[in-house]
HTML snippet that shows the backbone in 3Dmol.js (N, CA, C, O; Angstrom):
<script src="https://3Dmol.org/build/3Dmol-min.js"></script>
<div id="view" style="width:600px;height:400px;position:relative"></div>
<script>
const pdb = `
ATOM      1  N   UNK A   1     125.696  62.063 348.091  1.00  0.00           N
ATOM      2  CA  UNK A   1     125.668  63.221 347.213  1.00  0.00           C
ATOM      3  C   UNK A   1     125.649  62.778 345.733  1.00  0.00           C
ATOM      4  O   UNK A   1     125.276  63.453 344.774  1.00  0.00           O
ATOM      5  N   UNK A   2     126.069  61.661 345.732  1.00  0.00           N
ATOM      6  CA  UNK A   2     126.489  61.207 344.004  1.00  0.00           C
ATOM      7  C   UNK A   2     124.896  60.527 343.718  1.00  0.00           C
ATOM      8  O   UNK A   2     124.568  60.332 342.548  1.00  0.00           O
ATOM      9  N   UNK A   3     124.160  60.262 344.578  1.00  0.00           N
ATOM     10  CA  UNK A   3     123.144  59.441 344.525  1.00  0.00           C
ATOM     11  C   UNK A   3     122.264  60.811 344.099  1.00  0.00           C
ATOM     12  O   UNK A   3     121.652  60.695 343.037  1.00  0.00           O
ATOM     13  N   UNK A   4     122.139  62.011 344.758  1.00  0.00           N
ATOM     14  CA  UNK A   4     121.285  62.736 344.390  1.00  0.00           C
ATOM     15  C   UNK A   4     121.367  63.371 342.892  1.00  0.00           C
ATOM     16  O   UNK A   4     120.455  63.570 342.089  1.00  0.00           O
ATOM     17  N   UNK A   5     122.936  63.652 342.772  1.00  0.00           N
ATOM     18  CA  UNK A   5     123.137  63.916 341.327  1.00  0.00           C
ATOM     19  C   UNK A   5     122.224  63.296 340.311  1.00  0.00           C
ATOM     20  O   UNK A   5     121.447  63.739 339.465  1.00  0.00           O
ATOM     21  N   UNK A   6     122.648  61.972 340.752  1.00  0.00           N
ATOM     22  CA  UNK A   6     121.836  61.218 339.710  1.00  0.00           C
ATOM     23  C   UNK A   6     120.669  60.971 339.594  1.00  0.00           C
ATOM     24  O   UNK A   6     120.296  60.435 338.551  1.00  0.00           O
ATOM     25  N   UNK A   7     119.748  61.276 340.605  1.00  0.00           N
ATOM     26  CA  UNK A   7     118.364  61.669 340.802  1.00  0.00           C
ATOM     27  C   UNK A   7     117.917  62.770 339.939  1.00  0.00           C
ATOM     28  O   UNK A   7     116.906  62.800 339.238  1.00  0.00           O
ATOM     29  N   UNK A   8     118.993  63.844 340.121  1.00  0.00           N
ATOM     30  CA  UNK A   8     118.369  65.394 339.726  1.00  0.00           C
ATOM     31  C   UNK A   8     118.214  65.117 338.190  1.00  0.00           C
ATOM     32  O   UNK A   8     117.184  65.167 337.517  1.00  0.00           O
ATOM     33  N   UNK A   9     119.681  64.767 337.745  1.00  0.00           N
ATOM     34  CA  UNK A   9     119.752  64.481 336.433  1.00  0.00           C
ATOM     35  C   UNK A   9     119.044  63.244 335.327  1.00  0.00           C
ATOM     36  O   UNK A   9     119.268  63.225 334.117  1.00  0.00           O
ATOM     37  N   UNK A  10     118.321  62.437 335.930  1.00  0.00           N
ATOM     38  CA  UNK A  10     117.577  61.520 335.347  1.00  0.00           C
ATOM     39  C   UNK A  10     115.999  62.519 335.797  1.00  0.00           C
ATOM     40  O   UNK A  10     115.240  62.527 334.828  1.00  0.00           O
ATOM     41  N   UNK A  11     115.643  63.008 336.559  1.00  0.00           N
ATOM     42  CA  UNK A  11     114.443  63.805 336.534  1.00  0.00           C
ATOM     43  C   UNK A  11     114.696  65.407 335.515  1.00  0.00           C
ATOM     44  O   UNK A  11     113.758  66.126 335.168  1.00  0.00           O
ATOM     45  N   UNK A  12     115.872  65.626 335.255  1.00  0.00           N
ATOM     46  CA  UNK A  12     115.968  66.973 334.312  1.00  0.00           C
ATOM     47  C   UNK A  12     115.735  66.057 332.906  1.00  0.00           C
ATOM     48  O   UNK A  12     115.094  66.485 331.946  1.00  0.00           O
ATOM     49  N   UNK A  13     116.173  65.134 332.939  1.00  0.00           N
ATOM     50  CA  UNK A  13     115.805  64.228 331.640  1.00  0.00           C
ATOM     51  C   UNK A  13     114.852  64.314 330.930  1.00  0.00           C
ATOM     52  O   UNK A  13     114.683  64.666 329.762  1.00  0.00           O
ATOM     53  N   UNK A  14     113.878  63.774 332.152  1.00  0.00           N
ATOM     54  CA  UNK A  14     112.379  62.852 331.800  1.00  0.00           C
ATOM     55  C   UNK A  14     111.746  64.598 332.230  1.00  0.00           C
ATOM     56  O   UNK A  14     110.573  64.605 332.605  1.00  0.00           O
ATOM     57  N   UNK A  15     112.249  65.571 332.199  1.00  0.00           N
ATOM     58  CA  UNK A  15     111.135  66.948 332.126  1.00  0.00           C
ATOM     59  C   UNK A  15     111.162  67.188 331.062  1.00  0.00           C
ATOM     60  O   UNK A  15     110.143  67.078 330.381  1.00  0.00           O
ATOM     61  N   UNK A  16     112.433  67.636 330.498  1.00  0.00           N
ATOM     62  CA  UNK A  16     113.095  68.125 329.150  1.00  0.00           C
ATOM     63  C   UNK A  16     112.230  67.014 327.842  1.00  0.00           C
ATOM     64  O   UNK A  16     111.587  67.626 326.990  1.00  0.00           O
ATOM     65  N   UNK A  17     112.254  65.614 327.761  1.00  0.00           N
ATOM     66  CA  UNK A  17     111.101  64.731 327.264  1.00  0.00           C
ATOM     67  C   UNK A  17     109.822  65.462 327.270  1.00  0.00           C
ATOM     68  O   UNK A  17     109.268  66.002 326.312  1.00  0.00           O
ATOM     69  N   UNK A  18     109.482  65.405 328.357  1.00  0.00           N
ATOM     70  CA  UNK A  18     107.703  65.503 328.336  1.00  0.00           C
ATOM     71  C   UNK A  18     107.393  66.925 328.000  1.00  0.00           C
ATOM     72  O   UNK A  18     106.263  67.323 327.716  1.00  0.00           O
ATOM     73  N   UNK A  19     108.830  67.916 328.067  1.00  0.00           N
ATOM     74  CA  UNK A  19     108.079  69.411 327.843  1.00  0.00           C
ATOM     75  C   UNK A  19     108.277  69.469 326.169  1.00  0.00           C
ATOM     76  O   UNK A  19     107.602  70.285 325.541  1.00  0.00           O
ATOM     77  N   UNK A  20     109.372  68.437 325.347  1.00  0.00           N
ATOM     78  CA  UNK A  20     109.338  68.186 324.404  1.00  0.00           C
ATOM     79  C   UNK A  20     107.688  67.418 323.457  1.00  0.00           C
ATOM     80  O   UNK A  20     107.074  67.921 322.515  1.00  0.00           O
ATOM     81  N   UNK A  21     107.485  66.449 323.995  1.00  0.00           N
ATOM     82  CA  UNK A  21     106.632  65.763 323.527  1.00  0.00           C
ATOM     83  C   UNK A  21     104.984  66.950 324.057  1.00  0.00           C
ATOM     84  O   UNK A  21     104.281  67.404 323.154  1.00  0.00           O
ATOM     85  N   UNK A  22     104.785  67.132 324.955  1.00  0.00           N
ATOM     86  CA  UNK A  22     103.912  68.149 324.553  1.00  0.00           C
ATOM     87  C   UNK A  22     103.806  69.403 324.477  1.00  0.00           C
ATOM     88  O   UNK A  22     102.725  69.981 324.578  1.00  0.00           O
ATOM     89  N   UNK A  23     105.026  70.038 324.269  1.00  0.00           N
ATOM     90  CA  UNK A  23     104.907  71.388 323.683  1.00  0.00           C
ATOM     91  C   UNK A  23     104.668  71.929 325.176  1.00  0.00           C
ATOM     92  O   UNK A  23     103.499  72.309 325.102  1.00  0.00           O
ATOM     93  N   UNK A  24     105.048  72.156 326.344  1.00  0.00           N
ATOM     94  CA  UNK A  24     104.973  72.446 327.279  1.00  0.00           C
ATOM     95  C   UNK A  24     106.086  73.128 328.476  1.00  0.00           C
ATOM     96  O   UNK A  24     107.248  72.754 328.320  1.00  0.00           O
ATOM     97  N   UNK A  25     105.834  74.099 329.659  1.00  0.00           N
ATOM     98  CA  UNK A  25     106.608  73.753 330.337  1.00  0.00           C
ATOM     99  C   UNK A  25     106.268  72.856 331.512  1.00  0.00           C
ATOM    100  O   UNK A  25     105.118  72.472 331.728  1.00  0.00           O
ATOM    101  N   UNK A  26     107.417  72.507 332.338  1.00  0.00           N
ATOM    102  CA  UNK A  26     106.827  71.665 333.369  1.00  0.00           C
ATOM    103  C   UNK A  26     107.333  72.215 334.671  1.00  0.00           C
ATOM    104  O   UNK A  26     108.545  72.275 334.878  1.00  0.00           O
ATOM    105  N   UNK A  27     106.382  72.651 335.630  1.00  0.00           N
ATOM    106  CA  UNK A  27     106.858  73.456 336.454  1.00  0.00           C
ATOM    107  C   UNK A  27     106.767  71.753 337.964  1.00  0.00           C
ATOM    108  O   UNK A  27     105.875  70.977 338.306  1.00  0.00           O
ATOM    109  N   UNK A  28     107.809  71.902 338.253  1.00  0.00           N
ATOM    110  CA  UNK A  28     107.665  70.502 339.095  1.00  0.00           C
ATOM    111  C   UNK A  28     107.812  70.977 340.781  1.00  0.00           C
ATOM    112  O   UNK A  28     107.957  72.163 341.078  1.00  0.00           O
ATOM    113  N   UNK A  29     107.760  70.015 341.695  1.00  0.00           N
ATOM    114  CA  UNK A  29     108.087  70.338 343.081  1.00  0.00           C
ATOM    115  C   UNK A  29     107.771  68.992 343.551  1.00  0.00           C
ATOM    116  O   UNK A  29     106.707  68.373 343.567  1.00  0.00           O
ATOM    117  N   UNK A  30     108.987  68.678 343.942  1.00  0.00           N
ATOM    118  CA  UNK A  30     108.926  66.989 344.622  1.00  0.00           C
ATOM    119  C   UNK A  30     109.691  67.582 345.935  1.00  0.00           C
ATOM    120  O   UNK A  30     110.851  67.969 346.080  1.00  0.00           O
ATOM    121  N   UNK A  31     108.563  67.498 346.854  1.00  0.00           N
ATOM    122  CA  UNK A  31     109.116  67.669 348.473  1.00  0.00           C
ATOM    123  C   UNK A  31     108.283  66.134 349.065  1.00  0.00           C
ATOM    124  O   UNK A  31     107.230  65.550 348.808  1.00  0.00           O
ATOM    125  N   UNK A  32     109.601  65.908 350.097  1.00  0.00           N
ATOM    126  CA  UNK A  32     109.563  64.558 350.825  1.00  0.00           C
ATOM    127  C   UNK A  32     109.577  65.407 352.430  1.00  0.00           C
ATOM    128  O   UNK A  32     110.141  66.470 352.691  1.00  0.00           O
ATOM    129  N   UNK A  33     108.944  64.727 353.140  1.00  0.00           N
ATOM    130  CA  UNK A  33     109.196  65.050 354.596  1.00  0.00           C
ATOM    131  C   UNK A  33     110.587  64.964 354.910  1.00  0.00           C
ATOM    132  O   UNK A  33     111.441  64.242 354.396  1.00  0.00           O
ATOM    133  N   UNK A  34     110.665  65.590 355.595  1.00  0.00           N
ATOM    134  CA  UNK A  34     112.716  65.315 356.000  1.00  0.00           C
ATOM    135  C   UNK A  34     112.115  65.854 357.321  1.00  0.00           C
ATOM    136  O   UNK A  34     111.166  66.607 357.542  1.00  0.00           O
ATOM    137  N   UNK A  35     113.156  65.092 358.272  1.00  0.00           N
ATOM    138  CA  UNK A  35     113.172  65.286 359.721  1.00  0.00           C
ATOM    139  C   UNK A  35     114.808  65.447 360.065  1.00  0.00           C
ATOM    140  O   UNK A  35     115.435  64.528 359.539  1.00  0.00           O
ATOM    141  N   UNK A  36     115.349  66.040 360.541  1.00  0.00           N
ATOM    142  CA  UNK A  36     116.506  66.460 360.818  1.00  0.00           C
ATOM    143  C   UNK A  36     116.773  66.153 362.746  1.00  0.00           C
ATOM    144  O   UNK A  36     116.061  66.761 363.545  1.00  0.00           O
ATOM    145  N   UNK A  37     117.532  65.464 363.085  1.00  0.00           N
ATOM    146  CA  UNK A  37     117.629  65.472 364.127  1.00  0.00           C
ATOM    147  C   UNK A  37     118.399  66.198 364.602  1.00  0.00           C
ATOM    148  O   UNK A  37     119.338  66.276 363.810  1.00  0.00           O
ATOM    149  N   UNK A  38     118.650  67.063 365.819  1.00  0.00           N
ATOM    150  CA  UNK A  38     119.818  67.513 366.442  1.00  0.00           C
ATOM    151  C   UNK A  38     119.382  67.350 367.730  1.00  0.00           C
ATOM    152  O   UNK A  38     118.269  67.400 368.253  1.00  0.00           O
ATOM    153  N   UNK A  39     120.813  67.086 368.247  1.00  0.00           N
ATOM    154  CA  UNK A  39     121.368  66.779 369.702  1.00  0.00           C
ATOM    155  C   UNK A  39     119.976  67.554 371.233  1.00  0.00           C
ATOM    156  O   UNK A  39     119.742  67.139 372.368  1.00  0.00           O
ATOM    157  N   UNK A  40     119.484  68.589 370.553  1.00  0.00           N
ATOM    158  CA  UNK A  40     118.466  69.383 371.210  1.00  0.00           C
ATOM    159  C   UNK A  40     117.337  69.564 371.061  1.00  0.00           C
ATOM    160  O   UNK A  40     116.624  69.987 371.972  1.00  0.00           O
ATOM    161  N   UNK A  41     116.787  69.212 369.558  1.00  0.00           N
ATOM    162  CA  UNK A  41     115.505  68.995 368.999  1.00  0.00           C
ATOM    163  C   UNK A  41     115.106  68.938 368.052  1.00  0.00           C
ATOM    164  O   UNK A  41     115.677  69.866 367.480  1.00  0.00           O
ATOM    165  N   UNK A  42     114.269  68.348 367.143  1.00  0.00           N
ATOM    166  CA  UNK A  42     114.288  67.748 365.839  1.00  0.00           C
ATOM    167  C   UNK A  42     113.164  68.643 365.294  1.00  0.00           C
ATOM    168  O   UNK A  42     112.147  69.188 365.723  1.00  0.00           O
ATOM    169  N   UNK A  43     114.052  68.493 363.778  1.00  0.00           N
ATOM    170  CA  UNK A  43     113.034  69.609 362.773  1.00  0.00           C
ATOM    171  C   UNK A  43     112.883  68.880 361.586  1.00  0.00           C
ATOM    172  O   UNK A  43     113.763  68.277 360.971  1.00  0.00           O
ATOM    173  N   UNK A  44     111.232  69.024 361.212  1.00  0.00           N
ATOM    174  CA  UNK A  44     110.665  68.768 359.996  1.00  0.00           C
ATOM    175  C   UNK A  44     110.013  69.373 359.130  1.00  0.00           C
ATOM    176  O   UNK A  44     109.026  70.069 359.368  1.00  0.00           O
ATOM    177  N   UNK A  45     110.617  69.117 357.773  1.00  0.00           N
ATOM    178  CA  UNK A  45     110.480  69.954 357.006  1.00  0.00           C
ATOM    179  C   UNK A  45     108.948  69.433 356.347  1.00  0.00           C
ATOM    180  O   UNK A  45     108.411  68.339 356.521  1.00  0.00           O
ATOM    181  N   UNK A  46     108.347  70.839 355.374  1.00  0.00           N
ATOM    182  CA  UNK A  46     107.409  70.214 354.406  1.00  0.00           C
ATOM    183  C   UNK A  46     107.101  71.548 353.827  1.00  0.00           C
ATOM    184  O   UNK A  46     107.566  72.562 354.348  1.00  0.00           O
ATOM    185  N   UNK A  47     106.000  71.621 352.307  1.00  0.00           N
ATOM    186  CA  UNK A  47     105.704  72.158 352.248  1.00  0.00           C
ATOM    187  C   UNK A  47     105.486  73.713 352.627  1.00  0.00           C
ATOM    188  O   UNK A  47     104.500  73.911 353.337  1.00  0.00           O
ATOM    189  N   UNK A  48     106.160  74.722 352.310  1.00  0.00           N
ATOM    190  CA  UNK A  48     105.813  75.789 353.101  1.00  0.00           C
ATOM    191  C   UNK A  48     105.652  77.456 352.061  1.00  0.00           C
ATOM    192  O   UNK A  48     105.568  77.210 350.858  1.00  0.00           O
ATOM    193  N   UNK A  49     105.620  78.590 352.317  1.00  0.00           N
ATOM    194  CA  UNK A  49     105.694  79.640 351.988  1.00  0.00           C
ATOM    195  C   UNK A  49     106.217  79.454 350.310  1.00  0.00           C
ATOM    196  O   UNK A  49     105.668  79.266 349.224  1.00  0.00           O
ATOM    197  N   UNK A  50     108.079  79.690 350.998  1.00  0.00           N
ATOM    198  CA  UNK A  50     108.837  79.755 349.996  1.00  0.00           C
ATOM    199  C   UNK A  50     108.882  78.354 348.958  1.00  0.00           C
ATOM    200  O   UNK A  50     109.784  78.387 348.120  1.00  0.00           O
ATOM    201  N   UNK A  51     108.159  77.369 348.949  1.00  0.00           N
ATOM    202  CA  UNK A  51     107.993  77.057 348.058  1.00  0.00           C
ATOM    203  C   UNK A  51     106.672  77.053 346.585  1.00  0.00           C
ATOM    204  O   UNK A  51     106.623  76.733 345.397  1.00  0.00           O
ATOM    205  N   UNK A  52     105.929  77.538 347.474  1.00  0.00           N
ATOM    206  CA  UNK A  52     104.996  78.186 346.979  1.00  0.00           C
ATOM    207  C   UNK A  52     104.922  79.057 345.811  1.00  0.00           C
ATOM    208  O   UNK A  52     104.353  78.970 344.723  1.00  0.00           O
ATOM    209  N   UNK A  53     106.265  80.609 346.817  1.00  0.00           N
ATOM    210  CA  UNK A  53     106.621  81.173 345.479  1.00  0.00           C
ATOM    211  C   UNK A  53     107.901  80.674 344.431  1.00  0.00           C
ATOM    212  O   UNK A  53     108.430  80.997 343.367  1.00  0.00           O
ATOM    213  N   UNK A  54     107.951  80.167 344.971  1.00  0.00           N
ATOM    214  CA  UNK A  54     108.939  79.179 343.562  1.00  0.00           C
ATOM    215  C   UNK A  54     108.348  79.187 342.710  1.00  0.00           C
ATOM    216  O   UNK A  54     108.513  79.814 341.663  1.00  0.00           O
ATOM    217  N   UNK A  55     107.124  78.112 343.167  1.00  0.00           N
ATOM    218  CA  UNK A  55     106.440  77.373 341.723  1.00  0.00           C
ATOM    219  C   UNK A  55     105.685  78.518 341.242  1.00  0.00           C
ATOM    220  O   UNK A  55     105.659  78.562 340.012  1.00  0.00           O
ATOM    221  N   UNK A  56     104.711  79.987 342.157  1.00  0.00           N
ATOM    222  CA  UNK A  56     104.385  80.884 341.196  1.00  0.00           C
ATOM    223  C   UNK A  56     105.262  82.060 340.650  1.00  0.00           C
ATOM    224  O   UNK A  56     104.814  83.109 340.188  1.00  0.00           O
ATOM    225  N   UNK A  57     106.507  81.740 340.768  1.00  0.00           N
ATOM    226  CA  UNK A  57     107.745  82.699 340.032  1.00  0.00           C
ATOM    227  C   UNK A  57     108.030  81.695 338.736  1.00  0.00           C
ATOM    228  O   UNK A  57     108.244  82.149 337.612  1.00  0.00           O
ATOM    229  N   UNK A  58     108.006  80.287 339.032  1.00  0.00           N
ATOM    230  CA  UNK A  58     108.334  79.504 337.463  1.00  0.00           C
ATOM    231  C   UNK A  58     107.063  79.916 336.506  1.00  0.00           C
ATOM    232  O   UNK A  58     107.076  79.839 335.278  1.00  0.00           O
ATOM    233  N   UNK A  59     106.040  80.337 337.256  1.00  0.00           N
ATOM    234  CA  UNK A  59     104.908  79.891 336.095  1.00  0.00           C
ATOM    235  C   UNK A  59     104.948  81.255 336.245  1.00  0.00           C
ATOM    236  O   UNK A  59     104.238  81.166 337.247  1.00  0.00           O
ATOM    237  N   UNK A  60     105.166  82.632 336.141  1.00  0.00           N
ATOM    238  CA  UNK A  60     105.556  83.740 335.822  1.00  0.00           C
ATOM    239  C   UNK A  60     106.142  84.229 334.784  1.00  0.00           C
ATOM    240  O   UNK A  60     105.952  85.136 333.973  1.00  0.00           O
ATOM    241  N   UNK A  61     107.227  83.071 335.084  1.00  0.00           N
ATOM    242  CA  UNK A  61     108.360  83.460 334.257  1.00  0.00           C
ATOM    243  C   UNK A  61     108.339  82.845 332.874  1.00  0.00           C
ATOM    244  O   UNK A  61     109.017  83.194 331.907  1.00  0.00           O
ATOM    245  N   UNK A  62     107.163  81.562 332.967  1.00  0.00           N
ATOM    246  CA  UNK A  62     106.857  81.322 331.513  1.00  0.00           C
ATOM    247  C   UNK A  62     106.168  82.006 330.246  1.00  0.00           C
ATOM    248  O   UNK A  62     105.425  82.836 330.770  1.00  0.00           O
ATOM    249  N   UNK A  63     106.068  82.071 329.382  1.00  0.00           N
ATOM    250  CA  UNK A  63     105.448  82.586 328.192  1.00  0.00           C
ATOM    251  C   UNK A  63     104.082  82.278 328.385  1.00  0.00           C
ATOM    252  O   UNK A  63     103.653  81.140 328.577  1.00  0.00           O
ATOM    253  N   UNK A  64     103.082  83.801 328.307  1.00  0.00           N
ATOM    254  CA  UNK A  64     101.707  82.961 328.429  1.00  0.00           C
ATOM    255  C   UNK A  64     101.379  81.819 327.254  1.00  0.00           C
ATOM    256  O   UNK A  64     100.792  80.758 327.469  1.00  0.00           O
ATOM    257  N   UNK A  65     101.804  82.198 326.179  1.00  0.00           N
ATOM    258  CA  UNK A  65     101.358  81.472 325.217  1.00  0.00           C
ATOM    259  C   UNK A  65     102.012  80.227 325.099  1.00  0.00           C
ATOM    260  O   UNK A  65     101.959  79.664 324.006  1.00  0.00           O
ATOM    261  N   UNK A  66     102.796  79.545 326.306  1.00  0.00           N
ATOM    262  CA  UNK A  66     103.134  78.305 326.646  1.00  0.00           C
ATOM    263  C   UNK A  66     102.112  77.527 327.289  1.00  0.00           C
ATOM    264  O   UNK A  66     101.448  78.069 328.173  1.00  0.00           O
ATOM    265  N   UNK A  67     101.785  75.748 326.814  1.00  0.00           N
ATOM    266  CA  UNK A  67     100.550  75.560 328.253  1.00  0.00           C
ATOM    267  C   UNK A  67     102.086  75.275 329.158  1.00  0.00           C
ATOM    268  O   UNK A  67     103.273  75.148 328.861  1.00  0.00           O
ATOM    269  N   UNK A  68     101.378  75.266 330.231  1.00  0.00           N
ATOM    270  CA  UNK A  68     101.804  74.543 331.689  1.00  0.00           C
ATOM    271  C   UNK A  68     101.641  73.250 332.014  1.00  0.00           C
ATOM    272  O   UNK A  68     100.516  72.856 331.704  1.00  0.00           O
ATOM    273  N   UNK A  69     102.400  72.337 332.576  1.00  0.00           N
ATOM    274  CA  UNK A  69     102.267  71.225 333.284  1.00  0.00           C
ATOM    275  C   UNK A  69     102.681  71.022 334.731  1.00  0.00           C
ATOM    276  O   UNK A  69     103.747  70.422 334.864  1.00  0.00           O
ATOM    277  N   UNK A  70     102.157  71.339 335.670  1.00  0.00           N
ATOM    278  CA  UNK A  70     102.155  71.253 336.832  1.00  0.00           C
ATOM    279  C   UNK A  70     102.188  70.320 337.720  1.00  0.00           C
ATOM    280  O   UNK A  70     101.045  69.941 337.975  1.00  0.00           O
ATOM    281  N   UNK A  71     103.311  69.556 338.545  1.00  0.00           N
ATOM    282  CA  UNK A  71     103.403  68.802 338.898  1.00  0.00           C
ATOM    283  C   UNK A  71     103.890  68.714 340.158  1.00  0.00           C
ATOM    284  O   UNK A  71     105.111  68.802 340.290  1.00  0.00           O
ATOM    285  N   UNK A  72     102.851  68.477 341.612  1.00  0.00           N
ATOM    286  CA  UNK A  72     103.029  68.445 342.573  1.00  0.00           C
ATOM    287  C   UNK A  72     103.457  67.409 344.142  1.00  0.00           C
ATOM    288  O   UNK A  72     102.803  67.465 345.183  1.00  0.00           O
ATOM    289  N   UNK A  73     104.334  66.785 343.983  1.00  0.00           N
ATOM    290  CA  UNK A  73     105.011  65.706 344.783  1.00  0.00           C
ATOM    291  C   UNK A  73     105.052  65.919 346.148  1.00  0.00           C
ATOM    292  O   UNK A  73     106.163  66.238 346.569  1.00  0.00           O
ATOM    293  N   UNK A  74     103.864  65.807 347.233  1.00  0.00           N
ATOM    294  CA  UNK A  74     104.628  66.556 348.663  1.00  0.00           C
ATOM    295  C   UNK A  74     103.468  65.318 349.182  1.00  0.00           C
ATOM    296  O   UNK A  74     102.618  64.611 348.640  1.00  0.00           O
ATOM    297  N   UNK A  75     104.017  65.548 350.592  1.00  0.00           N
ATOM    298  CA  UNK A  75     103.266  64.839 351.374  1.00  0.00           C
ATOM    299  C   UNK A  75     102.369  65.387 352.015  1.00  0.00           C
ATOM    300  O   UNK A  75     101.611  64.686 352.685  1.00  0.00           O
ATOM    301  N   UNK A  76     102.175  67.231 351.964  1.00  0.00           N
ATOM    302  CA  UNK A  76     101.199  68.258 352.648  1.00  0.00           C
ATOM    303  C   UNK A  76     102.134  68.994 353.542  1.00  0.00           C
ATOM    304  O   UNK A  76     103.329  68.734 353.684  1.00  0.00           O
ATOM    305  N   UNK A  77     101.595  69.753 354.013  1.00  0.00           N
ATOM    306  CA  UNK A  77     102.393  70.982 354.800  1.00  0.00           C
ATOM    307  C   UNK A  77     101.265  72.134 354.737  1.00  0.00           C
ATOM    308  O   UNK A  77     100.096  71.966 354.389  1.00  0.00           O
ATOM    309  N   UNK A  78     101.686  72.975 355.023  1.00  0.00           N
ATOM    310  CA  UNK A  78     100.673  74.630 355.142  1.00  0.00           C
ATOM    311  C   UNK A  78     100.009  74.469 353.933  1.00  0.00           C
ATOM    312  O   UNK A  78     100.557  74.319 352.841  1.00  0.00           O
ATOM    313  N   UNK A  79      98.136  74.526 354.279  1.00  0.00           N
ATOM    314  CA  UNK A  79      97.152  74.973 353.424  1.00  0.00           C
ATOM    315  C   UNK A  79      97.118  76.184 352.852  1.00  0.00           C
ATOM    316  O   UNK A  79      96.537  76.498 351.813  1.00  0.00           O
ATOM    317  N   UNK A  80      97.904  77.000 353.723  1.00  0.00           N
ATOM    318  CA  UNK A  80      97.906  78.336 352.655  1.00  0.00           C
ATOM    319  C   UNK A  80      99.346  78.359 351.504  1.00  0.00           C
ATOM    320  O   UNK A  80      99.471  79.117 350.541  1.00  0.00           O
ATOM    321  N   UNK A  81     100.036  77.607 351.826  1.00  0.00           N
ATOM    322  CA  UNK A  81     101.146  77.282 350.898  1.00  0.00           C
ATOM    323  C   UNK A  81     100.593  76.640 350.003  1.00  0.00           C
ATOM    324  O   UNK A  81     100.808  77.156 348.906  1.00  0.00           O
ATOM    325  N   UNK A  82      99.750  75.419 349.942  1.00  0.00           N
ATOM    326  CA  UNK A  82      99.181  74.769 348.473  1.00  0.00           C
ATOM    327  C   UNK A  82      98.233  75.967 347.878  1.00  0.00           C
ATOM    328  O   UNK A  82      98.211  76.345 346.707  1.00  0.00           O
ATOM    329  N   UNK A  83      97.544  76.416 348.850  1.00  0.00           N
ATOM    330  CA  UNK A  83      96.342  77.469 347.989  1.00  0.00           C
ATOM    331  C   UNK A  83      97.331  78.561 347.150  1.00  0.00           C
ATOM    332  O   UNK A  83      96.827  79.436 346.447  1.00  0.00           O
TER     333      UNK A  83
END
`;
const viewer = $3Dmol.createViewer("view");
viewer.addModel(pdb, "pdb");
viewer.setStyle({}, {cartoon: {color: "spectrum"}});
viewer.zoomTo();
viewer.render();
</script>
């Protein structure tokens, strides 16, 4: 848990930078496959729906007269989720 902290917070860093240096926001999404095992059957995650509207509720919620920087980290999941 202390490991992710420090993940989140060295990536809120280096956003807060780059939305500085170009006058921007940065709407991000870093999804990793995760596989979850249980005792009865294993689930993997990726890409899906609700993240989708995340990223078009952040870029909503920005100022049009902001640019955007869009930044997409996944390994794939549902084609209608990237579209």
């Amino acid at each position: 848990m202390f490991r992710q902290r420090m993940l989140e917070g060295t990536r809120l860093r280096l956003i807060v930078r780059i939305e500085a240096s170009r006058n921007s926001r940065v709407v991000l999404l870093v999804h990793r496959q995760e596989s979850l095992s249980l005792p009865c059957f294993s689930v993997v995650r990726f890409i899906g729906i609700n993240d989708s509207k995340e990223v078009i509720r952040a870029i909503h919620l920005t100022d049009p007269n902001v640019p955007l920087d869009i930044v997409l980290h996944t390994p794939g999941g549902l084609v209608l989720a990237s579209l």
